[in-house]
C-alpha positions in Angstrom: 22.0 43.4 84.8 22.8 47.0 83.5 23.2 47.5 79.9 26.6 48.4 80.0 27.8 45.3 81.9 25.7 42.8 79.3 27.6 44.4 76.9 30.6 44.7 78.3 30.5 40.9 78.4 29.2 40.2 75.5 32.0 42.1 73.6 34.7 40.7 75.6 33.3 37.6 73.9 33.7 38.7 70.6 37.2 40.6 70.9 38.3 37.3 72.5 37.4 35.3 69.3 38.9 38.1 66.7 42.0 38.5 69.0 42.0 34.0 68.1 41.4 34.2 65.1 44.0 37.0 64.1 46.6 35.6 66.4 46.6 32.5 64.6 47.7 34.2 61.0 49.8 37.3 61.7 52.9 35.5 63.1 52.8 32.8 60.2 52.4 35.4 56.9 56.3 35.8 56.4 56.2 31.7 56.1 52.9 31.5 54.1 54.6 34.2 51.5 57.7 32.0 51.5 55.3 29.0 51.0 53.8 31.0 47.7 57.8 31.3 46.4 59.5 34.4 47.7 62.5 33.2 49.4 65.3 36.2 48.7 65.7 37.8 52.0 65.2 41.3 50.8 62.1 40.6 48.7 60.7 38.3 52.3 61.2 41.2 54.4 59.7 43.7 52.1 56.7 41.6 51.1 56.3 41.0 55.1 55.8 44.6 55.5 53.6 45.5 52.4 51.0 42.3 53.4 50.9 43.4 56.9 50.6 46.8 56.1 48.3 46.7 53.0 45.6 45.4 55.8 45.6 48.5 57.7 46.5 51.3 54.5 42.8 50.7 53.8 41.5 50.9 57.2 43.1 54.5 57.9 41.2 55.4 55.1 38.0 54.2 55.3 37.9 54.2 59.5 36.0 57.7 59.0 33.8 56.8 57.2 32.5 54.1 58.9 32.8 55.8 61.8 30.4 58.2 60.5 28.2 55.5 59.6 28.4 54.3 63.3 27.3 57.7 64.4 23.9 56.9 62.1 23.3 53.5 62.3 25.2 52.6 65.7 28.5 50.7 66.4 26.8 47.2 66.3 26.3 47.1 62.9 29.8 48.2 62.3 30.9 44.8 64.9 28.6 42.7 63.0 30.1 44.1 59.2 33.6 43.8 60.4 33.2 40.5 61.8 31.2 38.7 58.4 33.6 40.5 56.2 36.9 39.7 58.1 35.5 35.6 57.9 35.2 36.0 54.2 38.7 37.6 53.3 40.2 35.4 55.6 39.1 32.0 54.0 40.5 33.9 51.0 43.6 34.2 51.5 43.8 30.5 52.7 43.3 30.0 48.6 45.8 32.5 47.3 48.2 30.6 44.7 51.0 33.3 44.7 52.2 36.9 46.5 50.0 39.1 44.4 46.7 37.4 45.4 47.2 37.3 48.7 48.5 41.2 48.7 45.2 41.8 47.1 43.2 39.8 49.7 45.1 41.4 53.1 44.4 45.1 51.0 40.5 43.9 50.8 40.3 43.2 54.2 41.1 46.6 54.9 37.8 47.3 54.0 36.2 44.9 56.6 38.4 45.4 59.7 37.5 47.4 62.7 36.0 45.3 65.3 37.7 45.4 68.4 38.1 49.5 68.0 34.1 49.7 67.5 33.8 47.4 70.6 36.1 49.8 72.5 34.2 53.0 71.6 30.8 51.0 72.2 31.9 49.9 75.5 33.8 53.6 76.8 30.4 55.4 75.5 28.3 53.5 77.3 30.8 52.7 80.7 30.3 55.3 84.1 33.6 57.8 83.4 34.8 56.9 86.8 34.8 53.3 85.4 36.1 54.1 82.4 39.6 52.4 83.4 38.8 49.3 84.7 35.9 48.3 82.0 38.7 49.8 79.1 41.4 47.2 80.8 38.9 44.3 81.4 37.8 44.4 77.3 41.5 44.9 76.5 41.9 41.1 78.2 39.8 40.4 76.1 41.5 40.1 72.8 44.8 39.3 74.6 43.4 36.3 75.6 42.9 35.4 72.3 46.1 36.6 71.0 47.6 34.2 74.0 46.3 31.0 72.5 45.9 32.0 69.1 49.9 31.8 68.0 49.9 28.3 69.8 46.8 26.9 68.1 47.9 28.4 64.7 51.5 27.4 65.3 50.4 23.7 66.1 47.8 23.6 62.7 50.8 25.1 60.3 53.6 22.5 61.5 50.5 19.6 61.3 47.8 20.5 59.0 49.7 23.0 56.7 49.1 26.8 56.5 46.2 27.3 54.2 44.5 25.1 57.2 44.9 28.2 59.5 43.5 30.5 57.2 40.5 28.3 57.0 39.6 27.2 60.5 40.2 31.2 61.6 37.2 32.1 59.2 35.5 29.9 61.0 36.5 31.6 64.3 35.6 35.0 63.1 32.0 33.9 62.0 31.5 32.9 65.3 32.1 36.2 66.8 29.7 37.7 63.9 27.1 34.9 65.8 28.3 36.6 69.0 27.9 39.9 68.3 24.7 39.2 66.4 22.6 37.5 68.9 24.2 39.1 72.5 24.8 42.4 71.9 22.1 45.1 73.1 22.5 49.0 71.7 20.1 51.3 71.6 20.7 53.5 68.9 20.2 57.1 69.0 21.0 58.6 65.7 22.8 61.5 64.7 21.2 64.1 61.9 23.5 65.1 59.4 22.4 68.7 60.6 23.2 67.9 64.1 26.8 66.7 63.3 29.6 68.6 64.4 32.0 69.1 61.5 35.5 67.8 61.7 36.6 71.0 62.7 34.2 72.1 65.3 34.7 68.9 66.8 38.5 69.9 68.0 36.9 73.4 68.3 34.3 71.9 71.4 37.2 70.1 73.1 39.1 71.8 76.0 42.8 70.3 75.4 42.1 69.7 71.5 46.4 69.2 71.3 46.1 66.8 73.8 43.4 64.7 72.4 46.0 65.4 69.0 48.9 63.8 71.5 46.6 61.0 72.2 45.8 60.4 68.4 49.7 60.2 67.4 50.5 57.9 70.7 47.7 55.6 69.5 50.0 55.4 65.8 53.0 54.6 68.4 52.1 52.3 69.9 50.1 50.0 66.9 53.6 51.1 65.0 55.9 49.5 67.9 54.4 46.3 67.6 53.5 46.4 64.1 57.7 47.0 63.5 58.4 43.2 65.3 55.8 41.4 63.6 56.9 40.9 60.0 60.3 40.2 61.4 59.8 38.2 64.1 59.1 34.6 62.7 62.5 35.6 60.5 64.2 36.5 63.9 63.4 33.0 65.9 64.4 31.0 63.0 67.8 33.0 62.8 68.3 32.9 65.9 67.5 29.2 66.3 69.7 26.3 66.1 66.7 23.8 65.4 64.1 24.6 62.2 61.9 21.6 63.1 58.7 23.5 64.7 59.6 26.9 64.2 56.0 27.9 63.9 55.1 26.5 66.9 58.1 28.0 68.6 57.1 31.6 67.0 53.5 30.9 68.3 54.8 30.5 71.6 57.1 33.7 71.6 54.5 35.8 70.0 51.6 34.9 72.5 54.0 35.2 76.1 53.0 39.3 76.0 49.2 38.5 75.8 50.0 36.4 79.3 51.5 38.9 81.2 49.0 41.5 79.8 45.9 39.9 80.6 47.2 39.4 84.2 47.9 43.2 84.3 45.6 44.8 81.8 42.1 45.3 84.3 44.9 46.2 87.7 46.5 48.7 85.7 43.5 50.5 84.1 42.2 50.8 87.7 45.5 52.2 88.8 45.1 54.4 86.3 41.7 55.6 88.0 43.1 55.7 91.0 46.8 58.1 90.2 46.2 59.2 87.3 45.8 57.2 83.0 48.6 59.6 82.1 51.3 58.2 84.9 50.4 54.7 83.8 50.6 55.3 80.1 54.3 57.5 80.2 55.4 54.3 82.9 54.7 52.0 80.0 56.3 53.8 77.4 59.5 54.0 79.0 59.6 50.3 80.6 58.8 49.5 76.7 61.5 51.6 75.5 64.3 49.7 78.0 62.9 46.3 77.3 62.9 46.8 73.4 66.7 48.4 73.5 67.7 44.6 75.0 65.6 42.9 72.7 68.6 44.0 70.2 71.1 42.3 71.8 69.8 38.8 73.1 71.2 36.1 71.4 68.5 33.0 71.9 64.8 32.8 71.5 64.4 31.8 75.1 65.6 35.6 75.7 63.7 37.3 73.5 60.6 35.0 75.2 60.7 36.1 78.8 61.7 40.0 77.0 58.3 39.9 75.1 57.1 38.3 78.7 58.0 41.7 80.2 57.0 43.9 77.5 53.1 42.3 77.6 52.8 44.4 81.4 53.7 47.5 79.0 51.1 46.5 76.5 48.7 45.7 79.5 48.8 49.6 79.9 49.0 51.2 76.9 46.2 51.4 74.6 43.6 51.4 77.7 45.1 54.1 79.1 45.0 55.6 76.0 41.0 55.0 75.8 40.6 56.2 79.0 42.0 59.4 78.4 40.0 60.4 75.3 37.1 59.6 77.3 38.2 61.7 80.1 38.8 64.7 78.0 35.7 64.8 75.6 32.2 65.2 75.6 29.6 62.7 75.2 28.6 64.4 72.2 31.6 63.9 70.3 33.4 60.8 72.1 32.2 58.7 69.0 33.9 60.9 66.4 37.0 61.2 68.8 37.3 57.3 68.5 36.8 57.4 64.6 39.8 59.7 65.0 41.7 57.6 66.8 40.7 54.4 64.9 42.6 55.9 61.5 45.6 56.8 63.4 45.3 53.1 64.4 45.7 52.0 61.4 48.2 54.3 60.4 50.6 52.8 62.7 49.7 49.4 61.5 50.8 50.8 57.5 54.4 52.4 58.7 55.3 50.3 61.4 56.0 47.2 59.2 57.0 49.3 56.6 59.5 50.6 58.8 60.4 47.3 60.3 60.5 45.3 57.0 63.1 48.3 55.4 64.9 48.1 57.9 65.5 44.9 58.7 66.4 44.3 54.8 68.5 47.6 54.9 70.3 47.3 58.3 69.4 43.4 59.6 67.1 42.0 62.7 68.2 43.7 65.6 68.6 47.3 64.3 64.4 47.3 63.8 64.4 46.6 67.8 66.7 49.9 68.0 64.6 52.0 65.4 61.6 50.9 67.7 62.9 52.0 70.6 64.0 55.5 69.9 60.4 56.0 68.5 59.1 54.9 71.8 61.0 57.4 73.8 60.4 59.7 71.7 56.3 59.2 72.5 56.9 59.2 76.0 58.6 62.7 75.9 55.6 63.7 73.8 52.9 62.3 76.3 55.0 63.8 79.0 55.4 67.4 77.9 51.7 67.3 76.8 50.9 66.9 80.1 52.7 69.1 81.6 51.7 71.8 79.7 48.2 71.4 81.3 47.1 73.1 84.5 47.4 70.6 87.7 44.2 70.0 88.5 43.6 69.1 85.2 45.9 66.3 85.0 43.3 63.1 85.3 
């Protein structure tokens, strides 16, 4: 078997146990923080958005560097730190005895993060470019699987077992994709001289669309911000919205997984679509379908709506990012395409700080539904921005 196929295997292996093991915490934090005493609905809401976000402030920062670090030492390293470190953190925080501590314990993890992003840019520097596409969608399925059974498995341990269980049994999820990545994954490193290294600058100076690639970067923030707005919220949302509070974390599980089903079933069909016509028809498609289906999100009045909504809006997601992958890969060079996905990794991230930021002020601002409406305008907004990107480039151009 070829190189790139082992490891395209081997990694959707280890994005499928990190997309588990972080499914099973993200939808239940706005509970666990209630759990450690913060019960105001102002001060919920805004410690929602600064544990989410504190995660990922960290990881804009330091994605660079490690990225750098990658280009020396080689991206399986950075899988196999990211994965041990996440493991750690995370049965930390299963022993945090109030807000602060477990503030301080999502802001540490910042430092450790990274995983599926490294697997991406290990997989799309490895992949044929005319493959680029389908292998891009295929590892995307990858963690959406995990994000599919995750919520349920975590949902069914917090009603049962308790929350601090969760934290606990997803360390032990995450070490296993450190075994994964450990004893699978074949790279053959060829390292980069610090007087071979492009500078930052003369890395946008060796592209041929350098604003487009800029385009790509800020529609990467978009689209880790859109879904990063929903999250602290959404657990709040159900159980609002809910007549019945018996199982609401199950019942969130359920509502936060139904996108990863719909996106695994279209994820590896549309990145080969995208081959076929065109990444940048697929990805402006998305945006817009994401934009409608997040403007009625707003206005639905059970959680059985907003379920078969966020069923919907997982063929969006299916799209999205690979597309977005594809693209950078499309319109670099092999020389820089790791330093282009460092780049992209921090704007990542950066979407992951402001969009619950965003949706957590808002929502204790304005209530629920008007984060759904922020979100949306934001979306369209992108889309006009990918679109007019695009056009700007000469036809023949437009992959």
């Amino acid at each position: 078997m070829e190189t790139w196929k082992l490891n395209l295997i081997s990694v959707w292996l280890g994005c499928f146990f990190t997309g588990l093991a972080m499914s099973e915490i993200l939808p239940f934090l706005p509970l666990y923080i209630e759990q450690l005493g913060v019960h105001d609905h102002q001060a919920l809401s805004i410690w929602s958005g600064l544990v989410f976000s504190g995660t990922f402030l960290v990881s804009s920062v330091v994605a660079p560097l490690w990225g750098s670090l990658a280009d020396r030492k080689g991206r399986k390293l950075m899988l196999l730190r990211a994965a041990l470190g996440m493991a750690i953190v995370m049965v930390l925080q299963g022993f945090a005895q109030n807000v602060w501590q477990l503030f301080i314990f999502r802001t540490l993890m910042g430092l450790t993060s990274g995983y599926i992003p490294n697997a991406m840019a290990l997989v799309a520097s490895q992949v044929p470019r005319d493959k680029s596409g389908w292998a891009l969608g295929t590892l995307s399925t990858g963690q959406v699987a995990g994000v599919i059974i995750g919520p349920l498995i975590g949902g069914f341990m917090a009603d049962h077992l308790g929350l601090r269980t969760v934290f606990f049994v997803t360390g032990g999820l995450l070490f296993t994709s450190f075994l994964i990545t450990l004893f699978l994954i074949k790279e053959r490193v060829v390292p980069v001289s610090k007087a071979n290294r492009l500078s930052g600058k003369a890395v946008f100076t060796s592209l041929p669309y350098p604003m487009l690639i800029l385009s790509l970067f800020v529609t990467t923030m978009m689209i880790q911000l859109a879904n990063g707005s929903i999250s602290p919220i959404l657990t709040l949302f159900i159980r609002n919205l809910s007549d019945n509070s018996e199982n609401i974390a199950f019942i969130s599980g359920v509502i936060a997984a139904v996108p990863g089903v719909s996106a695994l079933l279209s994820a590896p069909r549309l990145g080969k679509l995208g081959d076929r016509i065109g990444a940048h028809r697929v990805l402006i498609a998305a945006l817009i379908f994401c934009f409608v289906l997040f403007c009625l999100m707003a206005t639905i009045n059970t959680p059985v709506q907003l379920g078969i909504l966020r069923f919907m809006l997982g063929f969006g997601d299916g799209a999205l990012m690979p597309a977005v992958q594809a693209l950078l890969v499309k319109y670099s060079s092999d020389q820089v395409t790791g330093r282009i996905f460092g780049y992209n990794q921090s704007f990542m991230y950066l979407g992951n700080v402001v969009g619950p930021l965003i949706g957590s002020s808002v929502s204790a601002m304005m209530g629920f539904r008007w984060v759904f409406l922020v979100t949306a305008i934001l979306v369209l907004f992108n889309a006009a921005q990918v679109w007019w990107s695009f056009r700007k480039l000469p036809a023949n151009r437009r992959i």
